[in-house]
N, C-alpha and C positions, 0 to 999 in steps of 0.2 A: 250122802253128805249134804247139809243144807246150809244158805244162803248164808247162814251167819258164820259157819266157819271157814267156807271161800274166803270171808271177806277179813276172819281173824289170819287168813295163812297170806291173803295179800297185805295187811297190816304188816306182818313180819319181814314180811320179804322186804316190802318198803322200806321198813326200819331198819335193818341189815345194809342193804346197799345205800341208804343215806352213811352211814358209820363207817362204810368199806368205800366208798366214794371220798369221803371224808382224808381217812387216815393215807389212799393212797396220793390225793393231791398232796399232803400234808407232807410225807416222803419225797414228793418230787420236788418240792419247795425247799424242803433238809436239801436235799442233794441235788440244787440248782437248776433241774431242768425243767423248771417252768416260774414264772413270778407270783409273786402275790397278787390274787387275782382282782381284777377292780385299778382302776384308775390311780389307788391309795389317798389313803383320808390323810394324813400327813405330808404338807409339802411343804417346804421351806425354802426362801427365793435368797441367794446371795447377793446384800448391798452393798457395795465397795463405799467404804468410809473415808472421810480424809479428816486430818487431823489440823484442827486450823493453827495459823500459824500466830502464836505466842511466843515465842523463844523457848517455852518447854516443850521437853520431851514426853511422852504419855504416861511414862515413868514419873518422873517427876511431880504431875499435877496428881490427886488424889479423887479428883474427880470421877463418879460411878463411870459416866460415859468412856471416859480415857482409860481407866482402869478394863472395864467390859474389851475395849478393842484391844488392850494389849493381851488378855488370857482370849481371845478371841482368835488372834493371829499366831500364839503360841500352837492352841491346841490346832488350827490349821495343818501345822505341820506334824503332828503326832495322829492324828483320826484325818480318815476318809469325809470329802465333805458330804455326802450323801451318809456318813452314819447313822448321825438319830435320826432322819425320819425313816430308814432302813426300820432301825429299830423298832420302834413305833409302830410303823406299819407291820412285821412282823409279832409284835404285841398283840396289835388287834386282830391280824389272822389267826393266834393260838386260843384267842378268847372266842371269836367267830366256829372255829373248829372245835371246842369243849362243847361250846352252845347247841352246834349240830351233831354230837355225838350222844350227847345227853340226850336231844331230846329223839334222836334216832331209836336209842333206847327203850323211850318211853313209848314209840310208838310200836314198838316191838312188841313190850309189854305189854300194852292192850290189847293187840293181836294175840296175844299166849292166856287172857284173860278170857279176850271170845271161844278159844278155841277149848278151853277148858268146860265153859260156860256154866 
């Protein structure tokens, strides 16, 4: 066996356990037992707003800002305040995970390239 298909069977292996590494954080983040890893690129800081005092209601004025706080305090109570950047950060775990599966692949492939040769 020479040098260059060592290195096409270490290519493979490598590219295997990148994709098998992969897939089973991927699972353990489906089913809660561990976070998404990294600090998360999405964070969002809660401002408490007030509404100054006019005699209108937020209702009443048409205004972007007054309009924004009242579907703001609506969906409050309908969604978790941590949803979208949940979301988001999950977004960009499954793009992160394509990315390292993909190219787990392709180093796979060049391993299976060497060892053909």
């Amino acid at each position: 066996m020479n040098l260059g298909k060592i290195f096409g069977w270490i290519l493979v292996v490598a590219g295997v356990a990148l994709i098998v590494w992969t897939l089973y954080y991927s699972f353990n983040i489906f089913t809660g037992k561990s976070d998404i890893p990294g600090p998360g690129f999405f964070k969002f800081e809660t401002a408490e707003t007030q509404t100054p005092v006019t005699g209108k209601t937020p209702v009443d004025s048409l205004d972007a800002q007054g309009l924004g706080n009242v579907i703001g305090e609506q969906l409050k109570g309908m969604l978790p305040t941590d949803f979208l950047p949940k979301s988001m950060n999950s977004g960009i775990w499954a793009l992160l995970a394509w990315i390292l599966i993909s190219g787990g692949g392709q180093i796979s492939n060049l391993g299976i390239k060497i060892i053909k040769g």
